[in-house]
C-alpha positions in Angstrom: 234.0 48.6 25.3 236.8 48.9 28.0 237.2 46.9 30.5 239.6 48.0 33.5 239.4 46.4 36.6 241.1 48.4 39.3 243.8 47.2 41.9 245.7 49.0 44.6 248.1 51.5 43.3 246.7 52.1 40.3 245.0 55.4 39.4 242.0 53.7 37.8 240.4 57.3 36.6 244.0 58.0 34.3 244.0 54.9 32.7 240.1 55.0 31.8 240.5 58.2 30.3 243.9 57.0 28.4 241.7 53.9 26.6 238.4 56.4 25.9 241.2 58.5 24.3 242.6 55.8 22.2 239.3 54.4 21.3 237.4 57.0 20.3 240.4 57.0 16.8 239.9 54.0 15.9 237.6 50.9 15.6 239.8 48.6 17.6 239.2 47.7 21.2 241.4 48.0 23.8 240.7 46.0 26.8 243.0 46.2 30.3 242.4 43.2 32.9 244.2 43.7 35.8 244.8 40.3 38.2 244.7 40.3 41.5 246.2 36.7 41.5 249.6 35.9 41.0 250.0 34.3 37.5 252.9 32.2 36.5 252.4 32.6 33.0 251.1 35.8 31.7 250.6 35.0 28.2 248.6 32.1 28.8 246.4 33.7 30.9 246.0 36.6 28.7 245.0 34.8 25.9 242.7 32.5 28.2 241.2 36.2 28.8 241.1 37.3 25.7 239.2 34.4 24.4 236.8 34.9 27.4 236.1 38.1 26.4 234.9 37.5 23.2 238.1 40.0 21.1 238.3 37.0 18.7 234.6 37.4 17.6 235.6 41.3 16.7 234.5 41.9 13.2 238.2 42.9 11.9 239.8 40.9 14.3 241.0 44.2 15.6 241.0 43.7 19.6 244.0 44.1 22.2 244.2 43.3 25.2 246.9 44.1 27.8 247.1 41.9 31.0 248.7 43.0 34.3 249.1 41.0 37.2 251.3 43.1 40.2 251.6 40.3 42.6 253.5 38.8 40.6 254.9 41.5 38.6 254.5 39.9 35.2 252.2 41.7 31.9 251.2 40.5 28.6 249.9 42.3 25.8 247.7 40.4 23.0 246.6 41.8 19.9 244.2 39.4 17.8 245.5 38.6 14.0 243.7 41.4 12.2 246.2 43.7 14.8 249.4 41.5 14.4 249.2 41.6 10.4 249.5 45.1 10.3 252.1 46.3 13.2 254.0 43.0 13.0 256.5 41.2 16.0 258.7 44.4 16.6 255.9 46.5 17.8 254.9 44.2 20.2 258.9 43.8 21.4 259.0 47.3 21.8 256.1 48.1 23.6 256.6 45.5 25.9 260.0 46.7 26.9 258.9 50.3 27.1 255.7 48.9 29.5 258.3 47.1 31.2 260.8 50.1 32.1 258.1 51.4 33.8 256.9 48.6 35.8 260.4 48.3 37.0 260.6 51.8 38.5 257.0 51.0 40.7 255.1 53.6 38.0 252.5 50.9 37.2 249.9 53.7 36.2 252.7 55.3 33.8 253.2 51.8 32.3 249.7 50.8 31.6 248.3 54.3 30.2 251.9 54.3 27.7 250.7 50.8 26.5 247.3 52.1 26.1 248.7 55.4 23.5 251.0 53.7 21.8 248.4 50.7 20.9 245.6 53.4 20.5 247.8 55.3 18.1 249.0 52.3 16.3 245.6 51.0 16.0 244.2 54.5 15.1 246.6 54.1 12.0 245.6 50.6 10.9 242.2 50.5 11.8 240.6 54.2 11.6 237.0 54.8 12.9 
């Protein structure tokens, strides 16, 4: 299941297509909220999503979600424990900072879809279909 909730400036049709791709190599989810409220705190409210979605009752505890929230220019990315065991800290640093060289430049679309591949690839790797 994918979940992408669309928001202005965002081509919605791109980053569908980018989390099909990634899901279809692996038995992970992938799941992109975007928020149309500011948020102070990205992290918090990502894992208050992600537990409201029901990724910690994944068999394999093998669900990610990336949160994005443009008014107020912040993101999160979340990976549940069966994820964070097998691509560790560093993965997460880096993909964050690569997300986040896009966001700078206005590319949100860019951004999101290069969190999506590089999650979809890392969690094709660790958790094959």
């Amino acid at each position: 299941m994918s979940l992408f909730s669309s928001s202005a400036g965002l081509d919605s049709p791109g980053i569908v297509a980018a989390l099909a791709a990634a899901e279809r190599q692996t038995s992970g989810e992938i799941l992109v909220v975007v928020s149309r409220e500011k948020i102070a705190d990205p992290v918090d409210e990502a894992l208050r999503q992600f537990e409201l979605l029901g990724l910690t009752r994944r068999q394999g505890r093998n669900g990610v979600l990336i949160l994005f929230a443009p008014r107020s220019r912040t993101f999160a990315v979340i990976g549940d424990e069966g994820v964070h065991e097998k691509c560790g800290a560093l993965f997460w640093e880096d993909l964050a900072a690569a997300m986040n060289d896009h966001f700078r430049r206005d590319d949100y679309t860019a951004g999101l879809v290069h969190g999506i591949e590089r999650v979809g690839a890392m969690l094709a790797e660790a958790c094959p279909r």
